[in-house]
N, C-alpha and C positions, 0 to 999 in steps of 0.2 A: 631936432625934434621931429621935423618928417622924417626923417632917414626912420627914426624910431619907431612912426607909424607903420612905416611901412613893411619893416622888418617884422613886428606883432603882424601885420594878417599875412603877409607869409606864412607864418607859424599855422597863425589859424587856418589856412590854407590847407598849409601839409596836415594839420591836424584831424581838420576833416578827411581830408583824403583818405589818411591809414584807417580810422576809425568806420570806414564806411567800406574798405574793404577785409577791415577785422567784422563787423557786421555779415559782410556778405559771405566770409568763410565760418562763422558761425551758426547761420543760415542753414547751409550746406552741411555742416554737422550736425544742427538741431534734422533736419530734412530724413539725413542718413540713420542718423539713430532713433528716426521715429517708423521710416519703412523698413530698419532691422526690428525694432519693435514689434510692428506690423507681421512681417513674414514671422517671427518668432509664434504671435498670436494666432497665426492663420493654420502655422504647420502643427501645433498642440489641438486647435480644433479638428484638424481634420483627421489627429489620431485619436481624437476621442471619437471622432461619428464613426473611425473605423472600427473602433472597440465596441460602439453600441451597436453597432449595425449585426457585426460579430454576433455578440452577447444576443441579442433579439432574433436571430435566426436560430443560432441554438437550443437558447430556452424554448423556441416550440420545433426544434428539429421532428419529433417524431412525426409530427403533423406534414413540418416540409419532404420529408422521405417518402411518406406515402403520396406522393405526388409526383416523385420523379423512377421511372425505370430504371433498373439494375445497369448501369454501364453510359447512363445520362447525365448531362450537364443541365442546369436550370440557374438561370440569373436575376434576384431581386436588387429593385429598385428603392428605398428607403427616403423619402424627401424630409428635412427639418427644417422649417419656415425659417430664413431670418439667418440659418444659419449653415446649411449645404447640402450634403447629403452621405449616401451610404451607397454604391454597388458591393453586392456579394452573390461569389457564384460557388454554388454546391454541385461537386459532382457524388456518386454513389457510386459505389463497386462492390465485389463479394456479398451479393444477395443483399446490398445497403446496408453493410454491415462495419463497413471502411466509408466513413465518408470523408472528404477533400473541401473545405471551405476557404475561399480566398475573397477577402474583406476591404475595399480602397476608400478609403473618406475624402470629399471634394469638398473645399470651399473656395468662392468667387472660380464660380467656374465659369471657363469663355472667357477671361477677364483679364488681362495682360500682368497680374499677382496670383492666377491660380495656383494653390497649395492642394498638393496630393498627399496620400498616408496610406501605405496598404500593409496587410499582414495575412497571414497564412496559417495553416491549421489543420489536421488531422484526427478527426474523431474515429475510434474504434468503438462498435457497439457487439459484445457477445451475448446480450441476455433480448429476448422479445419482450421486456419487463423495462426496459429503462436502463438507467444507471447501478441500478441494486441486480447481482445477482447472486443469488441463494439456490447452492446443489445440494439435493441430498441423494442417498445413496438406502435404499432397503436391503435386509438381509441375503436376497438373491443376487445383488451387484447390480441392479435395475439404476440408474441414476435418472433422478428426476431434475426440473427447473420451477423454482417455486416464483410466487411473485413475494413484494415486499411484506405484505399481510401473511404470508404461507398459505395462500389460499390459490386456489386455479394452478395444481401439478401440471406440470408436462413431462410425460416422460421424454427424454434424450435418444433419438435412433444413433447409435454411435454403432459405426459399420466399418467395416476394411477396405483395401482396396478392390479388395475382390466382390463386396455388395454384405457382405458378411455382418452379422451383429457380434460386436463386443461384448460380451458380459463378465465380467472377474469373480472367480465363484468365493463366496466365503471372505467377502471384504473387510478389511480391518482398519486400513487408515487412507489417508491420502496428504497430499500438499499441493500446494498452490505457489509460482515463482512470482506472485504480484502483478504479474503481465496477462502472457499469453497459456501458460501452460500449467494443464495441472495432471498430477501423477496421484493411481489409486492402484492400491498392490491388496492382493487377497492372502489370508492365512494360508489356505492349503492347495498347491497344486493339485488336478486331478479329480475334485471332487466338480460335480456339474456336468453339463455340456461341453466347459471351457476351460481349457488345461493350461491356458492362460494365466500369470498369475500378477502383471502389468500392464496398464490400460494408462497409454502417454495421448491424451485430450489437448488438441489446439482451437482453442474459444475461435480466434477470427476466422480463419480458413474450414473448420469443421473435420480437419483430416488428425484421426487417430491411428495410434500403433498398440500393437499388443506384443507383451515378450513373454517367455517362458524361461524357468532357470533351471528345470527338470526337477529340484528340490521339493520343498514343505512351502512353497513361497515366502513372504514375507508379511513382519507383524506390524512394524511401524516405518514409515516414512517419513521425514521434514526434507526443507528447502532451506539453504545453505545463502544467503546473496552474498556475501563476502565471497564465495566460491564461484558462487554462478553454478550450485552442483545442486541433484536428488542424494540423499542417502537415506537408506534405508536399513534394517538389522534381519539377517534371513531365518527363519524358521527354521532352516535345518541343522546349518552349523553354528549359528549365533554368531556369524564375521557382519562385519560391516560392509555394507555393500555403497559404490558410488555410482550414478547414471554415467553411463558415458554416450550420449546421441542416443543409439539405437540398442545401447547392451549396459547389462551390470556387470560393475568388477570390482573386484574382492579389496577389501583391505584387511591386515591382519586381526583376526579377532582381540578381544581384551585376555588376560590373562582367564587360565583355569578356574573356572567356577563362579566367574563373575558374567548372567546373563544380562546382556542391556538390555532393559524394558522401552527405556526413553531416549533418545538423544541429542544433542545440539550442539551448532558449530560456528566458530565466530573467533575474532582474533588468532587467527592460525592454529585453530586450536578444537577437536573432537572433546568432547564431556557427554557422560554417558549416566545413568543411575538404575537401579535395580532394586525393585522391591523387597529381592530375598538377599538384602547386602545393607540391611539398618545403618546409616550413618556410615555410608562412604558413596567414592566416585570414581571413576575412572577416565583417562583424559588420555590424547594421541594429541600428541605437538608435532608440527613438521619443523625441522627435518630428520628429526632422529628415530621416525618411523618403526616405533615399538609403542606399548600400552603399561602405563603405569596407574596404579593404585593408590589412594589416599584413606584411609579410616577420618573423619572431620572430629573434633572434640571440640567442647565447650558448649557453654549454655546456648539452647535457641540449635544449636545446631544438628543435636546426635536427634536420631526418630528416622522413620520410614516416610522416605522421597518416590512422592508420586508424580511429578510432573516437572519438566525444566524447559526453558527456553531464550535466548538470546535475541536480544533486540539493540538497535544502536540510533539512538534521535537526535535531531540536528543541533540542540543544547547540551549533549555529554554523552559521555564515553558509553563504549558499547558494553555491554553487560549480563554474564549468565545467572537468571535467576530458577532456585529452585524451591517450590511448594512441597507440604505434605503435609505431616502430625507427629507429635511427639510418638515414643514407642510404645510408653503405657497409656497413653489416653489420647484424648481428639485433638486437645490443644495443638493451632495450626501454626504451622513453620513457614516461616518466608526468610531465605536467605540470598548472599548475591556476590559474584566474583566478576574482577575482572579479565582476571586470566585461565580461568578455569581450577586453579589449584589451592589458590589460599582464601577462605571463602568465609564471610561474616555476616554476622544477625542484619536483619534489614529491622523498620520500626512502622511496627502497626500507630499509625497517628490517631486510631480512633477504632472502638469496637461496639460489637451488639450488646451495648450494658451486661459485660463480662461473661456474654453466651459467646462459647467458643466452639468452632467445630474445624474437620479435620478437612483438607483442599485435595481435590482432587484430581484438578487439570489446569491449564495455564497458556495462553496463549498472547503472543506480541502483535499486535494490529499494526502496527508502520507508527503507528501514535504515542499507545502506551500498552503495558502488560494489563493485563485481566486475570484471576484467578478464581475459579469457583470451587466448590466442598456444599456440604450438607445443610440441613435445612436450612435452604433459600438464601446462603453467604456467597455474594460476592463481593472481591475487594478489587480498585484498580490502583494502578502507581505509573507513574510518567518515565520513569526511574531504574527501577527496580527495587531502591533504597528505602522509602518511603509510602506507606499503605496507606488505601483508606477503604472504607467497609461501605456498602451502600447499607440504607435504613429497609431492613425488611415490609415495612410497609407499604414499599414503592414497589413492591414484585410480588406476581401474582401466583395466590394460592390456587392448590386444587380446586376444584368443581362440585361448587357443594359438601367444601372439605372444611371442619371446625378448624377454630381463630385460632388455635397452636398447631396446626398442620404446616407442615412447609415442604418443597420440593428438594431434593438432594439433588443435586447439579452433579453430572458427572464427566458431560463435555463443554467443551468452549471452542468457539470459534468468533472468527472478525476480522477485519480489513480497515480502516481507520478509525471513524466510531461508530460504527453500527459492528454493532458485538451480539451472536447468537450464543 
């Protein structure tokens, strides 16, 4: 019977033993998984004060800019009670036009767990207006910078290297690559001052080029991002013209008799449309660099195509859409391809209580397509496939102009959703 006792606390013995050093290595894991815990906690807070810290110098950048010199560094200090902080240092370059922001968020700082978080960032500013900027262009090739109201013009000293002003006489379009650059080509060589007929504008640096082609210059330009390319259609021989750096060069025109008025490029693929060619298109596929012809039939599709463009969003395929009007009346036409060649009714989801009018321009914002026509219709689509009409009640009439007046819209322009 002792023997028995004494065997039982033995047991109990070992018992406690292991149990107290199962304890103590649980301890040590509770311990570990709470200062993983911890650091986890610590290093999320300190990229959020990096992100506010960020965010908070930005949203009043214009403010911080005028404070710091062309070619200076200035470093704010950001304190959050309770919970750490923010340094960020703004440098300025190119007349504060390039600003450099670098952002670190500290919490328990000094403190044998300090957690850092830092990130970096590059602002380009081309407009003295903010984040909106709005170019226009008057009859003489003057280019102005408007602010977001279109109030307070500025004209643009756009000069050469030699001190010289730019002006492109007889302007007719331009494009824009979404970036840095934007290209305006004039109708006619020759006429002006400036026999000029290419004015290549870099927003951040401020340095412009002018080209000449010795021809009629050119009528229309777009920007290509699939290509990374300008093309343009030349007034003289109606070929297609592509930028290359510092010159234009030739691609083979479309066939006899078909002038491009418009064009657009997208899926390895040129589409072209011609006012005086009702109901067809013209398309250059690489690589078998020739120009083919299509006459389009069926309903919704045959009429006079006034405007086309291709866009591609981050939900679906890229897509060339083209606006206009039937051939006997206004009734407007929205259609859409993906390859440029075999091409199908799109569907207005909704209209101006069966007032129809005819479309006359059309532009892809990086968002979605816009398209405008006559009195006061504009429709957008995400798409291309699917329309919808805004309520003419929301856009304004004339100036003193009676309640059935409306404005004919005859350009479009925009950049995400601020659409002129």
């Amino acid at each position: 019977m002792n023997n028995q006792k004494g065997s039982i606390l033995i047991s109990l013995l070992l018992i406690i033993i292991v149990l107290s050093i199962l304890s103590i290595g649980v301890y040590r894991l509770s311990y570990s998984a709470s200062r993983q815990a911890q650091f986890s906690r610590d290093n999320s807070q300190a990229y959020y004060l990096t992100k506010v810290g960020a965010d908070l110098v930005i949203n009043n950048i214009e403010k911080v800019i005028r404070e710091i010199n062309d070619g200076d560094k200035k470093d704010f200090e950001i304190e959050f009670p309770n919970e750490g902080k923010s340094i960020i240092s703004v440098e300025a370059n190119n007349d504060n036009k390039k600003i450099i922001l670098s952002s670190t968020g500290i919490v328990n700082e000094n403190k044998r767990y300090e957690s850092k978080s830092s990130i970096k960032a590059m602002l380009t500013f081309s407009s003295n207006f903010g984040e909106v900027l709005i170019l226009g262009v008057d009859k003489d090739g003057v280019i102005y910078e408007f602010d977001k109201d279109f109030e307070n013009p500025r004209k643009l000293e756009i000069k050469d290297e030699n001190g010289n002003e730019i002006i492109i006489s007889d302007p007719r379009a331009f494009a824009w690559d979404g970036g840095d650059t934007l290209v305006l080509v004039g109708g006619e060589s020759g006429k002006g001052n400036n026999k000029d007929d290419t004015l290549i504008y870099k927003f951040s640096t401020d340095e412009s080029k002018s080209l000449k082609t010795g021809g009629n210059g050119f009528r229309y330009v777009v920007y290509s991002e699939e290509e990374d390319k300008f093309y343009a259609i030349n007034t003289n021989n109606d070929k297609i013209n592509y930028l290359d750096s510092t010159e234009w060069k030739d691609i083979h025109k479309p066939k006899a008799g078909f002038k491009v008025d418009r064009l657009a490029q997208g899926n390895n693929t040129i589409v072209g449309i011609s006012k005086n060619k009702p109901s067809q298109v013209t398309y250059y596929k690489e690589p078998s660099n020739k120009w083919e012809s299509k006459v389009l039939k069926g309903y919704d599709l045959e009429g006079i195509y006034n405007a086309i463009s291709y866009g591609e969003s981050n939900d679906s395929n890229g897509v060339f859409v083209i606006v206009g009007n039937e051939e006997n009346n206004s009734n407007p036409i929205f259609m859409y391809s993906e390859n440029g060649v075999d091409w199908y009714k799109a569907i207005q989801q909704n209209s101006m209580m069966g007032i129809n009018y005819e479309l006359n321009d059309l532009v892809w914002t990086g968002k979605k397509f816009v398209a405008v026509g006559n009195s006061g219709t504009i429709y957008t689509s995400n798409d291309g496939k699917d329309w919808y009409v805004f309520d003419r009640k929301e856009i304004i009439k004339g100036e003193g102009a009676p309640l059935d007046y409306w404005f004919n819209y005859s350009k479009v322009s925009g950049y995400g959703d601020y659409i002129i």
